[in-house]
N, C-alpha and C positions, 0 to 999 in steps of 0.2 A: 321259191325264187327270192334272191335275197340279191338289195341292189346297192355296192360299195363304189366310195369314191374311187376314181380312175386314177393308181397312183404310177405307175409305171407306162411313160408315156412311150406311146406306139411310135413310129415313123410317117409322119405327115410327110405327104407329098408336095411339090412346090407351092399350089392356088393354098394349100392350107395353111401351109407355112408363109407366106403373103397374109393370107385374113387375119390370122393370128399375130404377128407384130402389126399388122394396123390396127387390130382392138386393143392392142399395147398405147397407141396414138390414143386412141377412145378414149380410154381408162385414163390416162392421163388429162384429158380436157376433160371429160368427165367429172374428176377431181377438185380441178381448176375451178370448176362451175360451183361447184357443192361448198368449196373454202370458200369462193367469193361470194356466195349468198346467205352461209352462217352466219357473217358476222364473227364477233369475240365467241361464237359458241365452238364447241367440238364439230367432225365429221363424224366424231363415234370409233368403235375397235374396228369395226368390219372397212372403216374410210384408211385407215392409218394401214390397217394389212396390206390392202388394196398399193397404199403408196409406198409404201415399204416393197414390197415386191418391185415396183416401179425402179428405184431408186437403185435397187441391187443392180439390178439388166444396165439401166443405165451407166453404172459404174465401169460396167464392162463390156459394153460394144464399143469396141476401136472403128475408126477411121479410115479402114482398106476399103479398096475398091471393088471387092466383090464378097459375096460370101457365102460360103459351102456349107455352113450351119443350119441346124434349126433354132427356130425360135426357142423350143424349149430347152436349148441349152442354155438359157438365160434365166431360164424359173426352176421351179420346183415340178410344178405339175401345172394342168389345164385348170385347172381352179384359180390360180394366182393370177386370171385374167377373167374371170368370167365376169366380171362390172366391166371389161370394156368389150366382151361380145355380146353383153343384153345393149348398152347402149348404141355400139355398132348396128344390131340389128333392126334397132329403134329409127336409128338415121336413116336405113334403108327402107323399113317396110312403110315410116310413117307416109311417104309420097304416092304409096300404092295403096293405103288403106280406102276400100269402099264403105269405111263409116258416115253416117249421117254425118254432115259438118259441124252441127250442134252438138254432137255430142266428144266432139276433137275435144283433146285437151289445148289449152293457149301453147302457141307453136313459138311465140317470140322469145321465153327461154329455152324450151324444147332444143330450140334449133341453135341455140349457144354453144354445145359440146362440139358439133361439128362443123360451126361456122369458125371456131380455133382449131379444130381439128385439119381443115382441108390450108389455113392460114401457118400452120406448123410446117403442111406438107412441101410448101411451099419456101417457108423461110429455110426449109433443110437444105433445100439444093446454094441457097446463098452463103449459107453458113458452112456449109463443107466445100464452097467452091473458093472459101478465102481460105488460104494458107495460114493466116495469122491466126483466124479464128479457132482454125483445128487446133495448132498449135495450145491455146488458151484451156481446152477440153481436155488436151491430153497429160498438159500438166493440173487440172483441175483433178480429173480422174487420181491420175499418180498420189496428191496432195491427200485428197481425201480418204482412200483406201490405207493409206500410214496413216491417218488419224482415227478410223475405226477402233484402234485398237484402244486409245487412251476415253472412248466412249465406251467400253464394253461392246462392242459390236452392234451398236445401238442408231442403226440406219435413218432412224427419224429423229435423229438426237437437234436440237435447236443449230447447233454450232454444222454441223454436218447440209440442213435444211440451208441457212445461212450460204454457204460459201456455193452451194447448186445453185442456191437464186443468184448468188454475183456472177456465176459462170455464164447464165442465162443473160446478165443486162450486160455483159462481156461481150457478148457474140449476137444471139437472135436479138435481145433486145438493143441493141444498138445499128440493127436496120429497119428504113422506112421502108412502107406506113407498118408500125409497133404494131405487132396484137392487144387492142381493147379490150380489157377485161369489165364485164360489166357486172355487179352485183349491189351489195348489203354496203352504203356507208363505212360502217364500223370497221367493216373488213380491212380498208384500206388506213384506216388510223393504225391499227397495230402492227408493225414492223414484222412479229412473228407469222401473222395472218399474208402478209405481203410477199414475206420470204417462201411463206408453204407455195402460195399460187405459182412465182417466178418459177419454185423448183418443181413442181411439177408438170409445168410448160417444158423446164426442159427436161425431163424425161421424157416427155413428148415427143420432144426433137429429135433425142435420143432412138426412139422407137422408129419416129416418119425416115432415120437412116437407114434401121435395119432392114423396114419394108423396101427401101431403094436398094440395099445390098442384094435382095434376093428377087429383086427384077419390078418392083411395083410401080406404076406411074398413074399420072391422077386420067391422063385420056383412060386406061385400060379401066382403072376402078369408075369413071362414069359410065363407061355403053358395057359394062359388064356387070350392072347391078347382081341379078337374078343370078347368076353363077357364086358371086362375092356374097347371097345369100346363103348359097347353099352349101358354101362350105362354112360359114357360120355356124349353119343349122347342124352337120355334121361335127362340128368340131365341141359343139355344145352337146352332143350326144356320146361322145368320147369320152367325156368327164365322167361318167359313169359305167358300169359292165356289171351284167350281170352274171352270178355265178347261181 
């Protein structure tokens, strides 16, 4: 038996297609978390894939009001999310864990990913409920997509990361109370470090849309943990098949 990545994605059903752009959400604060605590340092090749992925999907979920898609028409495969279903599942299972409490890990960054996580979910519905803002996105989008090409197609390019982050203080970040980002000093001195967090907040946003497009709300994802686990669990057992 021999065990190969899962590259030809199945048909998720709706709760999987829901879990799945909200670990898109994850992945995204996730990210956020990890820039803001580096410092001047990298996140590394596995960080940059992760956002990169991010960045594509974002480029291209529009602004309708409902949508018949799947998530994976936005990626490639089940892999280019799986940093936001480990820490998805993180968020859920840490509150049910019967570990000794000595031996927890410290919960007050733990709980960073998704204390901007559920702050995202929430600036979406204001950010897509002002006309102006949409408007801001969809020429940001447009903007960006004709400049890929003078980057090499180069998703994480500085100039590209740049003008995400201005779309993000365009729109989410220009409503109160702002998502706090807390981490690393340093982080917040360098412009390029500032611009990665902003942009990937808003792919974030980007993502807390699509789970709205496809029926998600924050009442259903809290009294429905255990089910939003378990297609977690399944969706992370997808990424693989064995032949």
């Amino acid at each position: 038996m021999v065990e190969l990545p899962f590259q030809q994605p199945r048909t998720l059903n709706q709760r999987q297609n829901r879990a799945l752009a909200l670990a898109g959400v994850f992945q995204a604060t996730q990210l956020t978390h990890m820039t803001a605590m580096m410092g001047r340092q990298s996140i590394g090749e596995s960080g940059n894939f992760y956002f990169e992925q991010l960045i594509k999907a974002s480029l291209n979920i529009r602004p309708t009001g409902s949508c018949s898609c799947q998530t994976l028409d936005f990626f490639n495969q089940l892999a280019d999310i799986s940093l936001g279903l480990k820490t998805l599942e993180s968020s859920i299972t840490q509150p049910f864990s019967t570990t000794p409490k000595s031996r927890l890990p410290k919960m007050s960054n733990a709980k960073l990913p998704m204390s901007y996580a559920m702050s995202l979910l929430a600036l979406e519905k204001k950010v897509y409920g002002n006309p102006e803002f949409v408007q801001i996105i969809e020429q940001s989008q447009q903007k960006i997509l004709k400049q890929l090409s003078f980057f090499d197609n180069n998703y994480v390019h500085p100039s590209i990361v740049a003008n995400l982050a201005q779309t993000y203080v365009e729109t989410a970040g220009a409503i109160n109370p702002r998502i706090m980002v807390r981490g690393n000093a340093e982080a917040f001195k360098d412009s390029s470090h500032t611009n990665r967090i902003r942009a990937s907040l808003f792919t974030g946003l980007q993502m807390a849309h699509l789970w709205r497009q496809l029926g998600g709300s924050s009442w259903n994802m809290m009294f429905s943990k255990r089910k939003l686990l378990q297609d977690i669990q399944d969706l992370a057992r997808l990424q693989y098949q064995v032949v």
